[in-house]
VEXZADO-376030 format. One line per field, with one value per atom (N, C-alpha, C, O): x, y, z negated. Coordinates in steps of 0.001 Angstrom, whole numbers, plus 500000, padded with zeros to 6 digits. Each point is the difference from the previous one (the first is absolute). Layout:
<recs>
c1 <- c(X_...)
c2 <- c(Y_...)
c3 <- c(Z_...)
</recs>
This chain:
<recs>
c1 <- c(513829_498728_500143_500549_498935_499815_498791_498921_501181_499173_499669_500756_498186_499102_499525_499433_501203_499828_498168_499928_499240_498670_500476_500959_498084_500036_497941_499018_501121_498507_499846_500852_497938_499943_499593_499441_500864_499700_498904_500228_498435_498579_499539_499157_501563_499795_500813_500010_501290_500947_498723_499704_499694_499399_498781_499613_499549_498754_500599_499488_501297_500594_500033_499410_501594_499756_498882_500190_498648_499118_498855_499204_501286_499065_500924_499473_501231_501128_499620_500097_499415_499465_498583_499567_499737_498324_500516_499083_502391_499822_499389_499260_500846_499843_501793_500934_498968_501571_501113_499450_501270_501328_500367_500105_500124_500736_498510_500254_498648_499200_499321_499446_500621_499776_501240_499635_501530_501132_499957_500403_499314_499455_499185_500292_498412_499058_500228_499219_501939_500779_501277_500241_500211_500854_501397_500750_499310_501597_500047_499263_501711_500488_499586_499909_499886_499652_501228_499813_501345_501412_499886_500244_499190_500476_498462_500136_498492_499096_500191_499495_501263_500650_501066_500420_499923_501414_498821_500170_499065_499434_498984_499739_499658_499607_500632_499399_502008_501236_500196_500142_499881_500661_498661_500324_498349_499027_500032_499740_500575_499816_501370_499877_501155_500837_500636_500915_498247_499940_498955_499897_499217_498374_499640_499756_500232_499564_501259_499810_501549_500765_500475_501217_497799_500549_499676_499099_501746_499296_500669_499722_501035_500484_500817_500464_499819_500895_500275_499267_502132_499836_500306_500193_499820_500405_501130_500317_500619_501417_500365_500588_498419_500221_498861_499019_500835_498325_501036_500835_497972_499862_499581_499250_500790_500093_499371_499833_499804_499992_501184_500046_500824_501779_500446_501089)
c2 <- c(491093_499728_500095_500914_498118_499783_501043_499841_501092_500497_499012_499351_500773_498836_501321_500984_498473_501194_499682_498774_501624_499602_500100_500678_498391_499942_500068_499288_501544_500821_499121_499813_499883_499418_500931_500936_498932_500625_500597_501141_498480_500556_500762_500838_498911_501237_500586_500939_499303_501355_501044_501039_498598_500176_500539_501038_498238_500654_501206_501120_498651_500935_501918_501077_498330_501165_500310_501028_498390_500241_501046_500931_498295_500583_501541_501112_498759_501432_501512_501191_497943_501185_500237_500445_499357_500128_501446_500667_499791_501061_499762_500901_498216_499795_500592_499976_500443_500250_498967_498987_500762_499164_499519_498782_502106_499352_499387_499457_500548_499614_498827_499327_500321_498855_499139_498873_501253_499486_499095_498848_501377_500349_498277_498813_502267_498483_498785_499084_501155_498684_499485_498820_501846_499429_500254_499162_501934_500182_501158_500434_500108_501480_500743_499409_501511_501085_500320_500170_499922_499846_499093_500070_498258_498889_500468_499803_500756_499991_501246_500010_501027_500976_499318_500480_498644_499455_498835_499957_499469_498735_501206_499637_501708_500342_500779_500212_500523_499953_499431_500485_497972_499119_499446_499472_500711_499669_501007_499868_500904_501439_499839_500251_499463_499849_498833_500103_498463_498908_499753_499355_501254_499348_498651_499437_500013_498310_499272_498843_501642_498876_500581_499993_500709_500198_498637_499189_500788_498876_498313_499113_500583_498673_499796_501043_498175_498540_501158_500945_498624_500456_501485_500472_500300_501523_500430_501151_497829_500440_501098_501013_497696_501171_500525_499566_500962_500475_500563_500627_498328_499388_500909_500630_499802_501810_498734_498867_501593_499526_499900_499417_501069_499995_498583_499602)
c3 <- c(478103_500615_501522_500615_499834_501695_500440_499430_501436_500717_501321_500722_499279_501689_500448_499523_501977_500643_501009_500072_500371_500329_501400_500371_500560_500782_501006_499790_500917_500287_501739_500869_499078_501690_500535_499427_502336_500885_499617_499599_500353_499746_499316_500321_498094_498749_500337_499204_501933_500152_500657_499410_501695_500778_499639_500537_498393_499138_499428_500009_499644_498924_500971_499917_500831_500755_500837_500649_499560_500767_498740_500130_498792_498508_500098_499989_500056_500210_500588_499703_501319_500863_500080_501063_498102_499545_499021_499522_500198_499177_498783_499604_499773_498464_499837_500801_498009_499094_500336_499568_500722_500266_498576_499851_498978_499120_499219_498925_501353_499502_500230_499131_502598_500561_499679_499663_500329_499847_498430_500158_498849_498572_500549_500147_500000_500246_501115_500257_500261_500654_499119_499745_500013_498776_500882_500499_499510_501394_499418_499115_501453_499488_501113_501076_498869_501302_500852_501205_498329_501168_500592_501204_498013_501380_500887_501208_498414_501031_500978_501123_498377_501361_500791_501052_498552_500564_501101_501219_498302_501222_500831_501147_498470_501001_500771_501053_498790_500949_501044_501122_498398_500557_501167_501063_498605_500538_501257_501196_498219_501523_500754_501199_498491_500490_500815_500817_498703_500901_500695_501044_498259_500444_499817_498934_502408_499963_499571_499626_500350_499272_498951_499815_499170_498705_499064_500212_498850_498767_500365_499192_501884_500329_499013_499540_500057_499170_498732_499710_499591_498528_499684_498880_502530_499381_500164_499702_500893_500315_501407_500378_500035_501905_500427_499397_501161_500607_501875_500652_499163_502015_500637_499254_501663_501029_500950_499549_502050_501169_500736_501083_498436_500909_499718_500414)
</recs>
């Protein structure tokens, strides 16, 4: 069996973590998005840690200002 791997746009990364930090449960909001709660700690990581250039192209690189 082929696993398909999903692919999430910029915007629902972004809802996602914005729903994040309203302090509802993580593995519970995660649940009702249909993601696992590791990849939604992992995009709001990555959200605090790039800021405005988190979330560009497919996830390979994440773009700094340097």
């Amino acid at each position: 069996m082929i696993k398909v791997r999903k692919k999430y746009d910029r915007i629902f990364k972004e809802s996602a973590v914005e729903l994040s930090k309203g302090g509802k449960n993580i593995a519970t909001l995660a649940r009702e998005l249909g993601i696992s709660a590791a990849q939604l700690y992992k995009w709001s990581k990555e959200s605090e840690e790039v800021s405005s250039g988190s979330f560009l192209g497919n996830g390979n690189l994440k773009h700094t200002e340097e």
